[in-house]
N, C-alpha and C positions, 0 to 999 in steps of 0.2 A: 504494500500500500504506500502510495508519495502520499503524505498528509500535506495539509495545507500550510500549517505551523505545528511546532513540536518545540515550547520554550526550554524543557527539559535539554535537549536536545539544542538548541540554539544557543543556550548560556554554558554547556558542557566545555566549553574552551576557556570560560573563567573560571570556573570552582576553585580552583586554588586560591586562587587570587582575593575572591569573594570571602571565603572561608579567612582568608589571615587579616582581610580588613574586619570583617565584622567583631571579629574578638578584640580587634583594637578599640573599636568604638565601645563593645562592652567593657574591656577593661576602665578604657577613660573616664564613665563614667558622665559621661556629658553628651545627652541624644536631642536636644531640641536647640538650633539653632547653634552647631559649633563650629570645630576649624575645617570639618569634611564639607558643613555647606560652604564655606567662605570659599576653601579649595575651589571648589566645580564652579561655583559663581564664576571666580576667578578665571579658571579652564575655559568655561565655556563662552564665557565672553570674549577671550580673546582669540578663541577658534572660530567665533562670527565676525571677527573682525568689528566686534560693538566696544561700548564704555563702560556697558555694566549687563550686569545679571542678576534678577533676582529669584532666588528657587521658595515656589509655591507648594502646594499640596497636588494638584493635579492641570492638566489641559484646561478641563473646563475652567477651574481656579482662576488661571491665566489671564482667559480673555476676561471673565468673571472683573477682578481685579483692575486692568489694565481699561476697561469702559468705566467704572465707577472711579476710577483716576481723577477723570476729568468735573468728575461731579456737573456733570449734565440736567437740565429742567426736564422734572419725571413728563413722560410724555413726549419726549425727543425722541426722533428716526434715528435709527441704524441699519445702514443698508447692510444687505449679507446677500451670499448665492443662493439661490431656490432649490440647491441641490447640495448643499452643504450636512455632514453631518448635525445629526438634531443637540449639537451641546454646544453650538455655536451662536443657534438661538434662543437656548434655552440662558444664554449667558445675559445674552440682551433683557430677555424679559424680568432676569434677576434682578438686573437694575433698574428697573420701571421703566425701561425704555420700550419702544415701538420699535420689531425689526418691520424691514418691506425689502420683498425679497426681488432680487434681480436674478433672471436668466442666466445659464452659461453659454458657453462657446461647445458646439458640439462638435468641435475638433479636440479640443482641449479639455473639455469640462472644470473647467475655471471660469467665472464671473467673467463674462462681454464686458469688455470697455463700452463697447460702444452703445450699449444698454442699460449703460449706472445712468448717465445726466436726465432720460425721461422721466426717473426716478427721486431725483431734487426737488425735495421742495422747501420752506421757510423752515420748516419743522429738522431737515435733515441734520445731523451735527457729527457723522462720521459714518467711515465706509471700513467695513469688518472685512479684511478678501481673506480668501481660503485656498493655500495651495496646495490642491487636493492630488493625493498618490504622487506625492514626493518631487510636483512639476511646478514652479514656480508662476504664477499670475502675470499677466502682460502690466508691468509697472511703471511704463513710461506717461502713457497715456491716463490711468489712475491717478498717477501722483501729478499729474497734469489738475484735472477734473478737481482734487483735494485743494490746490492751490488757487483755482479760478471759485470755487466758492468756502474756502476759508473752513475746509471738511478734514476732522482727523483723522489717521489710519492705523488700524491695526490689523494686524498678521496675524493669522492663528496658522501656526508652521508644526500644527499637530503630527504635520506627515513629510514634512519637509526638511529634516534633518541634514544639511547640508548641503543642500538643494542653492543654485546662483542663478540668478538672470542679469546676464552681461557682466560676470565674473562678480557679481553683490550679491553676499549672502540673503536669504531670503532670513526676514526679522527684524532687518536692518536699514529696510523703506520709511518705513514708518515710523508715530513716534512710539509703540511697543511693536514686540514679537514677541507671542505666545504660543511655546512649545508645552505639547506632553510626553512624557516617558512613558507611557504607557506602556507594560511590556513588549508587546509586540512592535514596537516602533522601531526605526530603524537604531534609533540611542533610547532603548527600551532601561528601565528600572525592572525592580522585582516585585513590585508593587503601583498604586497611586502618587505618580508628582508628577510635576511642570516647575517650568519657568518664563520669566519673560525677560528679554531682551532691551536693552533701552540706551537711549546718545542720551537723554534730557538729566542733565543734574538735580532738578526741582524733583520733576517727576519718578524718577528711581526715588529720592527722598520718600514722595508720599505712597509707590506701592511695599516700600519697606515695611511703613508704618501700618497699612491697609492690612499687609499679611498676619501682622502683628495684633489683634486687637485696637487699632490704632495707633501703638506706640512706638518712642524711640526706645525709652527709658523707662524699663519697669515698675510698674503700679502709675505711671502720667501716662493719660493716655491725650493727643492731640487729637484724635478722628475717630467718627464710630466706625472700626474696622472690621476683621475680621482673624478666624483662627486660619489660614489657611500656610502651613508651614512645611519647607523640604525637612524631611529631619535626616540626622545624621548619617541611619546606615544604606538610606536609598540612594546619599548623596556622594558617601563612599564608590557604593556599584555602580553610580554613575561617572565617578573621576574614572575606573577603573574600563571602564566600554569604551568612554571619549576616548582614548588610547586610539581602537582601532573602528572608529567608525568610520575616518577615511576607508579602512580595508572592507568594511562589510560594506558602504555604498561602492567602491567599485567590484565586487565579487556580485552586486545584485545588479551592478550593471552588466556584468559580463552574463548571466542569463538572460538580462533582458533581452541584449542582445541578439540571442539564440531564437528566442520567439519571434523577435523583429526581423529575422533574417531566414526564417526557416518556415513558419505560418504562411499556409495559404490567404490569398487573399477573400477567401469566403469570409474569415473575421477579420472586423474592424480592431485595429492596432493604434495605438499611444504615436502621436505624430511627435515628431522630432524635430528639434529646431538646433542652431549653433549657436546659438543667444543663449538657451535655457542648457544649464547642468539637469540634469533627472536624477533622482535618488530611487525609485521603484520601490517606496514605501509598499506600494500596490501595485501590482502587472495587469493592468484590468485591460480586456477585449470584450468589444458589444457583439449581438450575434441576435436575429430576428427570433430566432427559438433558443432561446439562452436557455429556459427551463427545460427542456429534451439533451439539453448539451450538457446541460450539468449533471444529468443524471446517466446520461452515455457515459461520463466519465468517471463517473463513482461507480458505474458497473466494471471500470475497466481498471480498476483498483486505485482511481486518481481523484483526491479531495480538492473542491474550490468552493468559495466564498462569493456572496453577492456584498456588495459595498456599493449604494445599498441596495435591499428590498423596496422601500416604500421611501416616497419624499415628501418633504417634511409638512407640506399644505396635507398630505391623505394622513397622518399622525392623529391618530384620536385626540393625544393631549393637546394637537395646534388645530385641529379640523373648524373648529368655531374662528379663530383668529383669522383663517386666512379665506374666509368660504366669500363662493363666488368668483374666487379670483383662478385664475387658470395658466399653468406654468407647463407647456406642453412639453418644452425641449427638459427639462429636468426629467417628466415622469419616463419621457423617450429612453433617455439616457438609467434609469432606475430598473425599468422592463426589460433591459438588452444588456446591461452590461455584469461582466463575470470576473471574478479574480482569479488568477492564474498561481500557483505553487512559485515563489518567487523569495522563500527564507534565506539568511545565514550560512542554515544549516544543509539548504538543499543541493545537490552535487549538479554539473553538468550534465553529467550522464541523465538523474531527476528529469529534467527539464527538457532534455533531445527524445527522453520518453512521451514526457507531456504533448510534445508536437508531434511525434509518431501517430499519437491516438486521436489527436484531434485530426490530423488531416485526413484522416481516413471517415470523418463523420458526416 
């Protein structure tokens, strides 16, 4: 059986490593807020090429944080993609703000530039992009649009671990970038956390304080904040992956590769640009019978994943929010498209399997 993911199996080349950090944090004696977060802040800030890092509890956390930053009028727009994972919106609504969801690009499946401005209105006060399966968002023309109506930007780079457009780390556009470690990610934890990314000195200040309960300085609190904290030993196993995440993004590049160069063209394939780096968080292919393919392939002993199933307007918990409204190229892209075996842990040989069977479908 190729499984789809196998963490077990994916982190097997740190155990060691894992094992003699984690005993150091237990010895130290010191798990919320110590020198292993400051470590990876430190790390991974300067592997985006940013000013600062702050480690949260999770992705969601992230963007969570980094829109209540700005302490926006409840009731203010945030645009997002109509195809975006649902904790993207679920962030927005955290903070009493209105998302309104834009189209993507059905080459891409990233947010149309050219589809955010009909979506401006008095009300708008920032634009959430999503660079979905590891491919960075068209940033020139966005941060265009932010600067002609005076709109902030945040990155949720949930899936974009090292991912460039025009050799600039994606996190790094805007005034945050909200990553998750999500296991499975490409700079995956062993648990729940995130961080965000950030140039603004003010602003790293107040999502410190946000993460914090509000505060700098124990028992003063300056802001109603929040608990939302990397703690010590996730932040450990995260200095300790930064290590080789250059290795695992070009190793998932090198299968991408393989399907890019070996798939028939009956499936729709991830377009490629020389502007964009890809990190293949996701190897997703669309395909008119995608439910008949997925299950040809699980008979053929090969597991895949839908990312997603349902978009975010057909969600029971948003179906009231967005009714009426009609987002065709998202649900297009939800009904057709399929995740491909694309881990760590998965061999080439995996993967020249994987096209063996599908072209034959």
């Amino acid at each position: 059986m190729i499984e789809y993911e196998n963490l077990a199996s994916l982190n097997e080349p740190f155990h060691e490593e894992y094992i003699s950090s984690f005993k150091s944090v237990l010895k130290s004696g010191w798990y919320i807020l110590g020198e292993n977060v400051k470590k990876f802040e430190t790390e991974f800030a300067s592997y985006n090429k940013a000013s600062n890092c702050i480690g949260v509890a999770s992705g969601l956390d992230a963007i969570t944080l980094s829109i209540a930053a700005f302490n926006f009028e409840a009731g203010s727009e945030i645009i997002v993609p109509s195809n975006t994972y649902v904790a993207t919106i679920i962030s927005v609504l955290q903070t009493n703000m209105i998302p309104v969801l834009v189209e993507p690009s059905l080459e891409t499946y990233n947010i149309d530039p050219a589809k955010i401005e009909a979506s401006i209105t008095n009300k708008t006060k920032a634009i959430v992009v999503v660079h979905l399966y590891g491919k960075s968002c068209d940033m020139e023309p966005i941060m265009a649009l932010c600067k002609k109506y005076d709109l902030k930007l945040i990155e949720d780079c949930a899936q974009s671990h090292g991912a460039t457009y025009k050799n600039k780390h994606t996190g790094t556009f805007g005034e945050f970038g909200a990553f998750s470690f999500y296991p499975t990610k490409n700079l995956g934890a062993l648990g729940d956390a995130g961080a965000i990314v950030c140039n603004d000195t003010d602003l790293t200040k107040t999502i410190r304080r946000l993460r914090n309960y509000g505060s700098d300085k124990k028992y003063y609190n300056e802001l109603i904040g929040y608990n939302s904290r990397l703690d010590e030993v996730q932040a450990a196993f995260l200095s300790i992956k930064l290590k080789r995440l250059d290795e695992i993004n070009s190793h998932k590049r090198k299968l991408a590769s393989i399907y890019l160069n070996n798939l028939k063209t009956d499936f729709i394939k991830p377009v490629v640009d020389s502007d964009y780096f890809d990190v293949y968080h996701i190897f997703n292919i669309r395909h008119l019978k995608r439910d008949a393919l997925k299950e040809y392939l699980l008979e053929n002993n090969i597991k895949t994943e839908i990312h997603y199933p349902v978009s975010p307007n057909n969600q029971v918990a948003l179906k009231d929010l967005f009714k009426n409204q009609q987002f065709p190229i998202s649900e297009e892209i939800h009904n057709t498209t399929l995740s491909l075996p694309i881990s760590f842990f998965h061999t080439e040989h995996d993967v020249q399997r994987v096209v063996e069977v599908m072209n034959k479908f």
